[in-house]
N, CA and C of each residue as an Amber inpcrd file, in Angstrom:
protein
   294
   4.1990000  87.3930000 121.0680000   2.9680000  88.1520000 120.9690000
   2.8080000  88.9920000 122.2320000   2.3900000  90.1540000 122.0340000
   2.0480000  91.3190000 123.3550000   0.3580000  90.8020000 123.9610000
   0.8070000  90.8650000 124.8730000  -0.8300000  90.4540000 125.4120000
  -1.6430000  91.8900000 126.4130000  -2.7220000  92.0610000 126.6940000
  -3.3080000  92.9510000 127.8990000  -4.2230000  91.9200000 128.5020000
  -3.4790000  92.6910000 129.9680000  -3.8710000  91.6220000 131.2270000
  -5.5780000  92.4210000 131.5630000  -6.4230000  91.6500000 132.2930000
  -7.4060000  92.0500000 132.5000000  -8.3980000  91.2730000 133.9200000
  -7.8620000  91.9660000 134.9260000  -8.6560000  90.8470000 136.2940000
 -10.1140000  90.6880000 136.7540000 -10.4220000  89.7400000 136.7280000
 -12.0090000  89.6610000 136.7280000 -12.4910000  89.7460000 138.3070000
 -13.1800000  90.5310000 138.9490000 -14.1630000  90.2020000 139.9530000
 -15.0530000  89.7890000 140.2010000 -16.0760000  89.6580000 139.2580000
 -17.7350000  89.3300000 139.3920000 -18.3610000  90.1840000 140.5090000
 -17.7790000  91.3630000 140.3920000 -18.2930000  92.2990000 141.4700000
 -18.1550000  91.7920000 142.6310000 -16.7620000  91.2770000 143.1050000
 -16.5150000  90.8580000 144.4420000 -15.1960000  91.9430000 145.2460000
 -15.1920000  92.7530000 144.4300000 -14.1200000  93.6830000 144.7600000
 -12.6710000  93.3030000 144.8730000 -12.1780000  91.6990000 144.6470000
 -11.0420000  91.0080000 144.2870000 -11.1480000  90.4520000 143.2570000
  -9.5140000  89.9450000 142.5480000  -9.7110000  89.3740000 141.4580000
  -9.5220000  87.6940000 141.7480000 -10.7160000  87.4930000 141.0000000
 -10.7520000  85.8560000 141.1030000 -10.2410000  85.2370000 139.6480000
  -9.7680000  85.9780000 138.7890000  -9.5250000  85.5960000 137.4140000
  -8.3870000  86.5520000 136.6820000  -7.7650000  85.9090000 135.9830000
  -6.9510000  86.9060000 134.8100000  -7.0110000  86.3280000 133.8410000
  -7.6930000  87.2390000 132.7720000  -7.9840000  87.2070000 131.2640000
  -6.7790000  88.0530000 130.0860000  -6.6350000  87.3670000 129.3240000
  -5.8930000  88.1430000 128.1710000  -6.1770000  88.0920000 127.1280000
  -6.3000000  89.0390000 126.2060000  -6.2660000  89.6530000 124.4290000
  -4.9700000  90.0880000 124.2110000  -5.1220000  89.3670000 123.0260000
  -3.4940000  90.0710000 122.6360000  -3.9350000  91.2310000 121.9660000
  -3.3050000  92.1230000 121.9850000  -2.5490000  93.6390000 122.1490000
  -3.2600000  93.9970000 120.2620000  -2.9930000  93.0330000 119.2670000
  -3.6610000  93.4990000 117.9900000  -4.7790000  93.4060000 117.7530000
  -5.6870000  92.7980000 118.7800000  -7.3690000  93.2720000 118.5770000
  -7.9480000  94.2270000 119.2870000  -7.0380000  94.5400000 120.6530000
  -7.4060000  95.1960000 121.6420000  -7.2800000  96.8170000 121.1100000
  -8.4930000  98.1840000 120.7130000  -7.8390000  98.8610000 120.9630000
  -8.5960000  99.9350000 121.8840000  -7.8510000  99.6540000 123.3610000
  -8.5350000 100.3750000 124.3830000 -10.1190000  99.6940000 124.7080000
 -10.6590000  99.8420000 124.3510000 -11.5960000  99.9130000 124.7650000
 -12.5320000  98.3860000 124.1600000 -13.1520000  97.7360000 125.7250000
 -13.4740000  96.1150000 125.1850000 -14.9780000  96.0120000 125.0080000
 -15.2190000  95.4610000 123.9270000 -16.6200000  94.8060000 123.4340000
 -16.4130000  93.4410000 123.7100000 -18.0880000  92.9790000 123.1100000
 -18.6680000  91.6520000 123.3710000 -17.6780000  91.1010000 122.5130000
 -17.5570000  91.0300000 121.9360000 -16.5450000  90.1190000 120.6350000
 -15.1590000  89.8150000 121.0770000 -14.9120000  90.7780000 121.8170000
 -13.8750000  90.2360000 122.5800000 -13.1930000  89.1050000 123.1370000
 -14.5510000  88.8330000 123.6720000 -14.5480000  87.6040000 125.1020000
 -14.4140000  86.2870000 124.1690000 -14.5270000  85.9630000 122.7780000
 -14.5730000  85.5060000 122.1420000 -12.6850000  84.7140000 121.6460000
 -12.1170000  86.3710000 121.6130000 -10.4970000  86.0830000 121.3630000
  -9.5680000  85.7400000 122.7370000 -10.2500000  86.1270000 124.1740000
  -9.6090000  86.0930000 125.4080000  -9.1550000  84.5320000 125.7230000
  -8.3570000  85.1200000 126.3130000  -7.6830000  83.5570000 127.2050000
  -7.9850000  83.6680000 128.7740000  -8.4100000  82.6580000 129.0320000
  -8.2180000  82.6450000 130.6850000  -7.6260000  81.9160000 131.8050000
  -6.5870000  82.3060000 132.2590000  -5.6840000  81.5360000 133.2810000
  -5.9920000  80.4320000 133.9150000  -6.0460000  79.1170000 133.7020000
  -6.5310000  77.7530000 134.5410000  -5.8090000  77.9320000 135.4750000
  -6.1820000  77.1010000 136.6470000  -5.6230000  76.4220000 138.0510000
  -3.7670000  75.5920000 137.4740000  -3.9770000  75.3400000 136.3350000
  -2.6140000  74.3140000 136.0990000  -1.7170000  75.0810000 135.4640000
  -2.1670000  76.7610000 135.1530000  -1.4490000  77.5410000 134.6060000
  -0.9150000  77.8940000 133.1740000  -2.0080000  77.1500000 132.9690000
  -2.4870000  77.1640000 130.7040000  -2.9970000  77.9290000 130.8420000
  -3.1570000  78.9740000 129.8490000  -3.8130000  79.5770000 129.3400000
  -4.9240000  79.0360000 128.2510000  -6.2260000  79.6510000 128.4190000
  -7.2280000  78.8560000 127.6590000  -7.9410000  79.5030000 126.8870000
  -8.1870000  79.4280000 125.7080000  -9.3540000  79.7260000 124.8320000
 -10.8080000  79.8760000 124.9520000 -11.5200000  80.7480000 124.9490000
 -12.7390000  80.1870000 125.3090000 -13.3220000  79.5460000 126.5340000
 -12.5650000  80.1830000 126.9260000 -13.1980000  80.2570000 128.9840000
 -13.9870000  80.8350000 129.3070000 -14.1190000  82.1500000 128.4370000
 -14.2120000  83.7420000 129.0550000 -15.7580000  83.9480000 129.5950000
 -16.6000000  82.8710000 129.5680000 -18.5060000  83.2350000 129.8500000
 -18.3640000  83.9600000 130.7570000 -18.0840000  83.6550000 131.8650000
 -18.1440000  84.2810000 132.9510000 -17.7900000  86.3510000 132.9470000
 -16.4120000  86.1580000 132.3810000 -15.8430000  87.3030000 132.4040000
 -17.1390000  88.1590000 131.0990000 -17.7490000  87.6220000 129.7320000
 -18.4720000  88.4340000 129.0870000 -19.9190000  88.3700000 129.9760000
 -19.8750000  87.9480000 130.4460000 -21.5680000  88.1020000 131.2480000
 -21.2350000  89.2770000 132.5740000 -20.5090000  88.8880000 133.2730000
 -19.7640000  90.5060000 134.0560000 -19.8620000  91.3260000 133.3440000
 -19.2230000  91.8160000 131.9610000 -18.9400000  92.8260000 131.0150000
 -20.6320000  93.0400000 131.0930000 -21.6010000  92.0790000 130.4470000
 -22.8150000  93.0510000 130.5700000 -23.7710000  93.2800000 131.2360000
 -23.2530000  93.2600000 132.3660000 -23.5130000  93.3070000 133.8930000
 -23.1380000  94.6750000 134.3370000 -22.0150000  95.0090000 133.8870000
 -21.3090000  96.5540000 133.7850000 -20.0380000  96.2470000 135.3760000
 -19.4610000  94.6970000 135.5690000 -18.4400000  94.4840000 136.1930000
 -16.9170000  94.6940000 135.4470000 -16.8890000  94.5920000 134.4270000
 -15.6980000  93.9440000 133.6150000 -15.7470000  94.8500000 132.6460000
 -14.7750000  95.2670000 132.6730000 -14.5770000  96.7260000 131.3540000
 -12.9440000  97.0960000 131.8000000 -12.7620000  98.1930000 130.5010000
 -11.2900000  98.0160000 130.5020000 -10.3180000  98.4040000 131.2920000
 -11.2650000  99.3650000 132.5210000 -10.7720000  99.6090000 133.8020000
 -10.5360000  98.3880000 134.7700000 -10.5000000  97.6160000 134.4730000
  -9.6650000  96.0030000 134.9960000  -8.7680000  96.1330000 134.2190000
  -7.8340000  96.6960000 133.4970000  -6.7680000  96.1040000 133.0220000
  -5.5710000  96.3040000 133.9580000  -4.8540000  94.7750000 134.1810000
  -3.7590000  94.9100000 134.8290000  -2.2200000  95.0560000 133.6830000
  -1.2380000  95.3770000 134.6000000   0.2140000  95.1930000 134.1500000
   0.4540000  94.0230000 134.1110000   1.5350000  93.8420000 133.6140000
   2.3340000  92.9300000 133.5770000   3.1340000  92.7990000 134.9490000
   3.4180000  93.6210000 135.6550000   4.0110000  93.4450000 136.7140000
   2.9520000  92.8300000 137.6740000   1.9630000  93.5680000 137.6840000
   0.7260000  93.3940000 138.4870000  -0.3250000  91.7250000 138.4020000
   0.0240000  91.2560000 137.2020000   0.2200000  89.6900000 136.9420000
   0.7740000  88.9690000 137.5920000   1.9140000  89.4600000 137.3480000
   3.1640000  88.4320000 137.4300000   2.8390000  88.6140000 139.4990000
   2.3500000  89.6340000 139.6270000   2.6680000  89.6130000 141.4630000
   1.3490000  88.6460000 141.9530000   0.2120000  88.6570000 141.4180000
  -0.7300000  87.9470000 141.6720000  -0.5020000  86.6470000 141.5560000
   0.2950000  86.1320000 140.4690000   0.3850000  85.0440000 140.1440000
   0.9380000  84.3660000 141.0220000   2.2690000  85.2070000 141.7010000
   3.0170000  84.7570000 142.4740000   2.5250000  84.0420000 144.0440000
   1.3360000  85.7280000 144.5140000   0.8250000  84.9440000 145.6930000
  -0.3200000  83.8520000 145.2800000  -0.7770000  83.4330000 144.1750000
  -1.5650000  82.1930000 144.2550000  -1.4160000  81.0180000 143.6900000
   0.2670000  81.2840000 143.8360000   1.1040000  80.1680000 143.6850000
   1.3670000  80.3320000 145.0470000   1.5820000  80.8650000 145.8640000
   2.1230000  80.6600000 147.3190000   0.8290000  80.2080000 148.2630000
  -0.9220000  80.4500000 147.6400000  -1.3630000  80.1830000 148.5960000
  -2.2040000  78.9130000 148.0760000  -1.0820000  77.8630000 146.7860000
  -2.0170000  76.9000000 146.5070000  -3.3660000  77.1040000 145.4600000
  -3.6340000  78.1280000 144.8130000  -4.6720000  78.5920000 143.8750000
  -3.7800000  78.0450000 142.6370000  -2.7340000  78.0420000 142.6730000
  -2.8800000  77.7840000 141.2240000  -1.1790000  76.7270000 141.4830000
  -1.4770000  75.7500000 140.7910000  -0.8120000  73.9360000 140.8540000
   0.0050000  73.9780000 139.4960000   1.0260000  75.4740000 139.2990000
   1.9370000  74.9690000 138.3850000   3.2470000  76.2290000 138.8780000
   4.2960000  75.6670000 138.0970000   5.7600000  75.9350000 138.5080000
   5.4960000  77.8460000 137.7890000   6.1040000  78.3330000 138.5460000
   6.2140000  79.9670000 138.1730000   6.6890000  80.1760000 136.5090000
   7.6580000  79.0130000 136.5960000   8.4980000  79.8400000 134.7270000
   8.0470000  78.8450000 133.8190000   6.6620000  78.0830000 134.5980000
   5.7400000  77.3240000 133.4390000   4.5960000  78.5580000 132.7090000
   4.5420000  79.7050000 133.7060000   3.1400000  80.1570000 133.2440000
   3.9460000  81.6960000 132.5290000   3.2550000  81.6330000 131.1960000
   3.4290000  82.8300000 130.0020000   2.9160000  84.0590000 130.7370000
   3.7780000  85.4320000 131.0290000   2.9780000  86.0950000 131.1410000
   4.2650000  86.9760000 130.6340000   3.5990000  88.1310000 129.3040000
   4.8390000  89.2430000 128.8790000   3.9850000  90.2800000 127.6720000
C-alpha cells in the first residue's frame, strides 16, 4: 500500500509526530474525516489506528493541513535521528515506511 507522510507540530515549529493516509483516500487536500483513516507512529514503532485527536484538533486549529506533508525520504531521515536520540525504542527495518 502507498502511504502520505504528514508531520505534526501543534504549532511548535518542529515535528513531534508522523501521521499517515494511505495514498487512495488522500486526494491532496485533508479534511476532518481524515483523521479518522490516519495512522500514527508510536514510541515502539507500530503504526496505529486511531491516534490521530491530537493531529485533527491542530487541523482545526489551522496547525495541520496538507502543507505538513513529508517524503518518504524525509521520514525515513527523522526516523532515523529519533532512533539515535532514544525517541523512539524500535529496530530501524522494524518500522514500515514506503
Amino acid at each position: 500500500m502507498a502511504w502520505r507522510y504528514f508531520g505534526q507540530t501543534s504549532g511548535t515549529g518542529r515535528i513531534i509526530g508522523i501521521h499517515r493516509l494511505s495514498s487512495d483516500v488522500y486526494e491532496g487536500k485533508l479534511d476532518g474525516w481524515h483523521f479518522d483513516a490516519m495512522e500514527r507512529l508510536l514510541p515502539n514503532g507500530t503504526w496505529a489506528r486511531g491516534n490521530s485527536e491530537q493531529a485533527q484538533r491542530d487541523f482545526f486549529r489551522g496547525w495541520f493541513d496538507e502543507e505538513e506533508e513529508m517524503t518518504v525520504n524525509e521520514v525515513r531521515e527523522l526516523i532515523q535521528r529519533w532512533l539515535e536520540d532514544g525517541k523512539l525504542s524500535a529496530r530501524p527495518e522494524d518500522i514500515s515506511v514506503s
